[in-house]
C-alpha positions as CSV (number, residue, x, y, z in Angstrom):
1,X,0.8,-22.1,52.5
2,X,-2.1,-22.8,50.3
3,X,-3.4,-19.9,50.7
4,X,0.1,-18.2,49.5
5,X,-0.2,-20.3,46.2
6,X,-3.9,-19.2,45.5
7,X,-2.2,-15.3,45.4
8,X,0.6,-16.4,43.5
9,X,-1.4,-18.2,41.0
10,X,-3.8,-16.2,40.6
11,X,-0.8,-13.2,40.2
12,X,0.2,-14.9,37.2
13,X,-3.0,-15.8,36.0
14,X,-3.8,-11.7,36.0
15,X,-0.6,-11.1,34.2
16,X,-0.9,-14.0,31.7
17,X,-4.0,-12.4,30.8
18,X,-2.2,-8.8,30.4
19,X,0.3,-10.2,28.2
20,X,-2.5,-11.7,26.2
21,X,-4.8,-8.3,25.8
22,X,-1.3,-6.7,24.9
23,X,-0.7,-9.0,22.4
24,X,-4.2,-8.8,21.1
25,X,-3.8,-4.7,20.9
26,X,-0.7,-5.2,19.0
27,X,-2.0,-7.7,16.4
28,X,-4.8,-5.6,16.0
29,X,-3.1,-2.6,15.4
30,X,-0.4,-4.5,13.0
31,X,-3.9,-5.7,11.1
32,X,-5.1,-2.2,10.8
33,X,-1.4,-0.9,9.8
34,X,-0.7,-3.6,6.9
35,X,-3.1,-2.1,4.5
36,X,-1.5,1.1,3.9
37,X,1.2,-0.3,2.7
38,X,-0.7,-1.7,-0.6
39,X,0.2,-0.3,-3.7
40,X,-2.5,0.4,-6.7
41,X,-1.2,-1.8,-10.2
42,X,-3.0,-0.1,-12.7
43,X,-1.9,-2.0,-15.7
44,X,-6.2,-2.9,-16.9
45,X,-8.7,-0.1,-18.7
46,X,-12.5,0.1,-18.2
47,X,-15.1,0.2,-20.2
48,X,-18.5,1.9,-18.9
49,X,-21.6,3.0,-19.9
50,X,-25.6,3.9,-20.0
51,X,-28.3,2.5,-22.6
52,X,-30.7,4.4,-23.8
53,X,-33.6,4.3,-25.9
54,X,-34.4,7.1,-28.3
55,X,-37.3,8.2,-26.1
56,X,-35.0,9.1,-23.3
57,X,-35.6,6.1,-21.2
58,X,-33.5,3.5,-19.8
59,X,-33.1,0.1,-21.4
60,X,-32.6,-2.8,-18.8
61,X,-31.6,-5.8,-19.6
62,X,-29.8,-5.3,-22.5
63,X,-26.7,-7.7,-23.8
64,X,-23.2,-6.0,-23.7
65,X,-20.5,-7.3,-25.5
66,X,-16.7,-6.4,-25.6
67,X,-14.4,-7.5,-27.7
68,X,-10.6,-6.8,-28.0
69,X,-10.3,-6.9,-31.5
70,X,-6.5,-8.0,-31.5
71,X,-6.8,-11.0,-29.7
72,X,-10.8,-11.6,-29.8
73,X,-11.1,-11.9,-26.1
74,X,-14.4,-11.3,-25.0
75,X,-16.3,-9.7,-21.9
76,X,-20.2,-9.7,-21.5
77,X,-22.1,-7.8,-19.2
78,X,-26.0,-6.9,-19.2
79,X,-27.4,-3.6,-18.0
80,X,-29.2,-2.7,-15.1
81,X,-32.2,-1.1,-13.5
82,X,-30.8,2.5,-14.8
83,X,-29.5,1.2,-18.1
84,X,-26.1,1.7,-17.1
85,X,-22.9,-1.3,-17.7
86,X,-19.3,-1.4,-16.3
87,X,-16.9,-4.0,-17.6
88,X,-13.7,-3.9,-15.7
89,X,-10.1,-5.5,-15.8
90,X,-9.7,-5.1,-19.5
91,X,-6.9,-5.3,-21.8
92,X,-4.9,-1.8,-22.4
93,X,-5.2,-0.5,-25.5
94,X,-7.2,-1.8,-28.4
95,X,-9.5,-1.2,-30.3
96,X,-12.8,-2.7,-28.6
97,X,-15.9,-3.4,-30.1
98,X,-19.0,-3.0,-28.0
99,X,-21.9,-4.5,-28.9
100,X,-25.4,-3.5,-27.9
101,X,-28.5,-5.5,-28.2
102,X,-31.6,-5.6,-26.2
103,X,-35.8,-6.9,-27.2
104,X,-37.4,-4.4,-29.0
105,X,-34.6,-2.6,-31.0
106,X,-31.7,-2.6,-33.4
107,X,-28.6,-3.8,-32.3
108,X,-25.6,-1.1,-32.2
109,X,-21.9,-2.1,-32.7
110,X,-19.2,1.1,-31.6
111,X,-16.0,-0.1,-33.2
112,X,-12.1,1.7,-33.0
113,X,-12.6,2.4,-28.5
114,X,-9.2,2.8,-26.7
115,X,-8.7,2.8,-23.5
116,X,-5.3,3.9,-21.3
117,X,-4.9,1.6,-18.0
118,X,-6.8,2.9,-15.4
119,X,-8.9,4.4,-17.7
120,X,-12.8,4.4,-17.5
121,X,-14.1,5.0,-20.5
122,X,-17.5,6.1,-21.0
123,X,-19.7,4.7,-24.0
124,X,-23.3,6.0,-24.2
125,X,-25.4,4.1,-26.4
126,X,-29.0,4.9,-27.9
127,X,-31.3,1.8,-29.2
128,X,-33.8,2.5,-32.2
129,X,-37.0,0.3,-32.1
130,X,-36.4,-2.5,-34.1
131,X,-35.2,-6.4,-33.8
132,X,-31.9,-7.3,-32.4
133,X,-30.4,-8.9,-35.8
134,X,-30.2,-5.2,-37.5
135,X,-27.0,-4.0,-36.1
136,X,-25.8,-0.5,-36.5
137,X,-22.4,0.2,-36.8
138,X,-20.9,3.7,-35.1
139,X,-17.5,4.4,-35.1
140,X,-16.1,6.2,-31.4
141,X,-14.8,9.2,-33.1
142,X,-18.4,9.7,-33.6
143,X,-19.1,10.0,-29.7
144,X,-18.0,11.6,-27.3
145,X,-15.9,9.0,-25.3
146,X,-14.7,10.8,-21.3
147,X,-12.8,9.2,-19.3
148,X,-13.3,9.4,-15.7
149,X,-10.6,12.0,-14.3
150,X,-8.7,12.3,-11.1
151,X,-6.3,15.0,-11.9
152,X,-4.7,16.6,-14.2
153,X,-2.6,13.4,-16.8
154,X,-1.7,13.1,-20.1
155,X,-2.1,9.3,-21.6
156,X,0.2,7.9,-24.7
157,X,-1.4,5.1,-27.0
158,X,0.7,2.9,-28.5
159,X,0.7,5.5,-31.9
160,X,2.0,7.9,-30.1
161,X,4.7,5.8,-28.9
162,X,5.3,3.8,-32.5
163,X,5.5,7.7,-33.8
164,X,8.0,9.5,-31.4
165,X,11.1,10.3,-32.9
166,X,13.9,8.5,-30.5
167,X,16.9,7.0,-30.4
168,X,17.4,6.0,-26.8
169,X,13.9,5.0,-26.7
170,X,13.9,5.9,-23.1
171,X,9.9,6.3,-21.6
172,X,11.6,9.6,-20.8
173,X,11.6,11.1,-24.2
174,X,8.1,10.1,-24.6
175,X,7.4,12.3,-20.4
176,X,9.6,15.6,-22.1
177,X,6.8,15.8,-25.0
178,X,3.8,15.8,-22.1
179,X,3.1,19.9,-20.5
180,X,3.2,18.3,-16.9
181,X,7.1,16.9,-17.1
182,X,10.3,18.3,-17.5
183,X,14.2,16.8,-17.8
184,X,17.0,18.1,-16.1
185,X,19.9,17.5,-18.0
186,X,22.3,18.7,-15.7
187,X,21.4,16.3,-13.5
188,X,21.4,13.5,-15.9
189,X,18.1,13.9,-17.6
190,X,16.0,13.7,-14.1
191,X,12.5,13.8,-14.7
192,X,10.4,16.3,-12.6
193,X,6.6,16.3,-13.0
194,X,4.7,19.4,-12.3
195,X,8.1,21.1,-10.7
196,X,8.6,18.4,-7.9
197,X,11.8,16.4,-7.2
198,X,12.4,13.9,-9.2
199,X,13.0,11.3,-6.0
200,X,9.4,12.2,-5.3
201,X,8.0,10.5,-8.3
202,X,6.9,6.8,-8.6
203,X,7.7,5.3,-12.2
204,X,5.4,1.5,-12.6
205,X,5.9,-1.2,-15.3
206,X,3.2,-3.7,-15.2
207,X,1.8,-2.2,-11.9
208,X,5.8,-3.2,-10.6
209,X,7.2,-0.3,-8.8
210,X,11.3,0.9,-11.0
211,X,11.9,3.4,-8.5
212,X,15.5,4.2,-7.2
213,X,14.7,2.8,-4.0
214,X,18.6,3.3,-2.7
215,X,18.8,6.7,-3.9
216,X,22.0,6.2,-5.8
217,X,20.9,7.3,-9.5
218,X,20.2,10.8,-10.0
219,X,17.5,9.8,-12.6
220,X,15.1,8.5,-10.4
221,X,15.6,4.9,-11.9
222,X,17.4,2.0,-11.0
223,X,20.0,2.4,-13.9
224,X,21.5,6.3,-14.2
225,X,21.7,6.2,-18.0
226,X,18.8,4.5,-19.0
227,X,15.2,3.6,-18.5
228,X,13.8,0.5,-17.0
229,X,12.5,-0.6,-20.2
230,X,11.8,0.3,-23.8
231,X,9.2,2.2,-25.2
232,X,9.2,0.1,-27.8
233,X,7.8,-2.6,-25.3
234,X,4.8,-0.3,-24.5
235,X,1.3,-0.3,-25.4
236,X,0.5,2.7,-22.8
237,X,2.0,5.5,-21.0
238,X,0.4,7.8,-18.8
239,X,1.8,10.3,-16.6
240,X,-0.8,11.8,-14.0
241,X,0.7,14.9,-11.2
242,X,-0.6,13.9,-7.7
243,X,-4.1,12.1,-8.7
244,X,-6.3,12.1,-5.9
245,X,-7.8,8.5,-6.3
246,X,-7.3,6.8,-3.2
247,X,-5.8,3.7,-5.1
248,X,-2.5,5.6,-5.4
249,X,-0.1,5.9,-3.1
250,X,3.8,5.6,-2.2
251,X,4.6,8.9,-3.8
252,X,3.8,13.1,-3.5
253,X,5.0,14.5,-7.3
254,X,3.7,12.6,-10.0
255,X,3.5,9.0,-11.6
256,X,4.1,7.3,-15.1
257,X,2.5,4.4,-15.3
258,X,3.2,1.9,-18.4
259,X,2.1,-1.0,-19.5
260,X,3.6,-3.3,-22.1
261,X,2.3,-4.7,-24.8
262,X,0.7,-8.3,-25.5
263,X,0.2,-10.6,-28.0
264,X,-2.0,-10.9,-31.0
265,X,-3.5,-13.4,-33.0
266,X,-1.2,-11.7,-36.0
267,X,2.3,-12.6,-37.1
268,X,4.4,-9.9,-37.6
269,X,8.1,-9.0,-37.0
270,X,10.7,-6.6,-37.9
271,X,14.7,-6.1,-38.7
């Protein structure tokens, strides 16, 4: 009899065990699956860059400093071993000031940068021997400013929003003027980037996804007349056809990504 017992227990002991490696697999496999499910929220810019001195070389070490001129917040960075910067999760928008100062040579302010959200922009910068308290002043259209692509996109700043001529002020009217989108209106204005289904498009406010998740609304929206929001709310727009940065995902046509705007240390208003 004890004997039967030993079998029996150790019979369950073996398949208390299986249940536990199954249950292991399956957690494991849930922890691998959970990722892909993330969503990229690009609703910050970047600025980047390399300091160099007028010799060519690298300049390590040298103080960084961006401002957003709007609401004078402030990021500081230093450079490197290769003279190179990257300040990241910035405002969208602008302008910036970067300021560039390092022993041995004349400061350099670059004033009027915009960036789009997800946006790297690239400053160069070249230091003259000199002290740190002469500061020269260069304004970005003086530069060439790239961004970092990963597709073909069109960006809006808020001027080109503040300037379209709309009445519905629908984010749509601002998409018909980019070469990558069209509107149906036979289908209630649907928006189709690059020639793909509208219901294959992914439309972000805020990095907050305002897809038609039901599939009810022709439009591609949640509401079949309108737009989830105003442009008039927007400091950026940017419509990019099947970017091939791994942060995006949930959609195969293209995406518009908007950000609103924020406050400023100004008062102002309108009626």
């Amino acid at each position: 009899m004890s004997l039967f017992r030993r079998l029996v227990g150790n019979k369950r002991s073996m398949s208390f065990s299986r249940k536990l490696s199954y249950s292991a697999a399956a957690a494991a496999l849930f922890a691998l699956a959970a990722p892909a499910a993330v969503h990229a929220q690009q609703i910050t810019s970047n600025i980047r860059g390399s300091v160099t001195s007028e010799s060519g070389t690298a300049v390590q070490g040298a103080s960084v400093v961006i401002v957003h001129v709007p609401t004078g917040t402030t990021s500081s960075t230093t450079t490197g071993p290769t003279g190179r910067f990257n300040a990241t999760g910035l405002r969208v928008g602008g302008p910036y000031t970067v300021t560039v100062t390092g022993t041995g040579f004349n400061g350099e302010r670059i004033e009027g940068i915009y960036a789009s959200a997800g946006e790297f922009v690239n400053v160069p910068v070249m230091l003259s021997a000199g002290t740190p308290d002469d500061v020269i002043v260069v304004t970005a259209s003086a530069i060439n400013l790239g961004g970092l692509a990963t597709g073909p996109s069109q960006s809006f700043n808020v001027d080109d929003i503040n300037g379209l001529p709309s009445i519905s002020r629908d984010p749509r009217d601002l998409a018909r003027i980019s070469g990558f989108a069209n509107l149906d209106p036979e289908n209630g204005d649907a928006l189709s980037v690059a020639g793909s289904n509208n219901r294959y498009n992914s439309f972000t406010v805020d990095g907050v996804t305002q897809n038609d998740l039901f599939g009810l609304n022709s439009s591609g929206f949640p509401a079949e007349n309108r737009g989830p929001v105003s442009i008039d709310a927007l400091e950026s727009l940017s419509i990019e056809v099947a970017p091939f940065d791994v942060q995006f995902s949930g959609f195969t046509g293209g995406t518009m990504n908007a950000v609103t705007r924020s406050g400023t240390n100004e008062f102002h208003g309108s009626l």
